[in-house]
N, C-alpha and C positions, 0 to 999 in steps of 0.2 A: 494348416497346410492347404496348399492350393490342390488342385482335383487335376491338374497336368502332371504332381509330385508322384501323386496317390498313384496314378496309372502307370509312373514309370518305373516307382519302386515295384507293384503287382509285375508289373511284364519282365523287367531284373530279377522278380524272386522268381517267377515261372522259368527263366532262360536258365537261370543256375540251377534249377532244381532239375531240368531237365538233363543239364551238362553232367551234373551227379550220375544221375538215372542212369547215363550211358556210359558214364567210367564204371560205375558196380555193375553193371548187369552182368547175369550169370550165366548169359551163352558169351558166345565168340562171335565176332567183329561183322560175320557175312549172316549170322539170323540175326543180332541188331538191328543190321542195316535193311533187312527184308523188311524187319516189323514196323523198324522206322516209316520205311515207304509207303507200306500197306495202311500205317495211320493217316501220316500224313495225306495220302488218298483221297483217303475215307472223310478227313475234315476239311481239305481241297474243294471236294462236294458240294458237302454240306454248305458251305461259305459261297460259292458259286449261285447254289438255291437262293441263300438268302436273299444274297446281292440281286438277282435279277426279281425275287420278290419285290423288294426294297424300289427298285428301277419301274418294276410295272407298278407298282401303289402310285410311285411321285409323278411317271407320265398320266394315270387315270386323276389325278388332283391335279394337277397343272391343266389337263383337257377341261375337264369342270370348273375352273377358273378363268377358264377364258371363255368359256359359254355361258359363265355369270357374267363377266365383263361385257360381253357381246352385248347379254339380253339388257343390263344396268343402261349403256348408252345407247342402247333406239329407247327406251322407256324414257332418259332424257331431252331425248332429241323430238320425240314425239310432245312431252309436255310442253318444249319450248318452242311449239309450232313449227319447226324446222321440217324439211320434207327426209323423209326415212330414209335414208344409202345404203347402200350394200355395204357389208362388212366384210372383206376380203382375211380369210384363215388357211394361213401357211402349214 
């Protein structure tokens, strides 16, 4: 099975297990829907962190590869007697 199958069945069995969860639960319809919110919240958050984790890692690797790039082509430019340029970074 391919690993697109794998994640769709995981996220279908999560969706229906969850649909269960809130047909049987054993309060009534307005603390469901409180507790619903108050998770979903809660892992809104959390997901929000990561993501902007995730966002500062790629821009702090993306800036250090272009300051390798940088330094890579004056290193070249200098061994091939060419006179040094400024290297203009947007």
């Amino acid at each position: 099975m391919s690993t697109g199958k794998v994640v769709l069945g995981v996220l279908a069995g999560a969706a229906a297990g969850a649909l269960l969860g809130v047909l049987f639960a054993p309060h009534k319809g307005a603390v469901t829907r409180k507790k619903i919110v108050r998770t979903t919240g809660s892992y809104a958050n959390g997901v929000k962190g990561k993501v902007k984790d995730l966002l500062d890692d790629i821009t702090e690797k993306f800036e250090q590869v272009k300051e390798d790039i940088s330094e890579f082509a004056e290193q070249k430019m200098q061994k091939n007697g060419e006179p040094k340029k400024e290297v203009k970074t947007t």
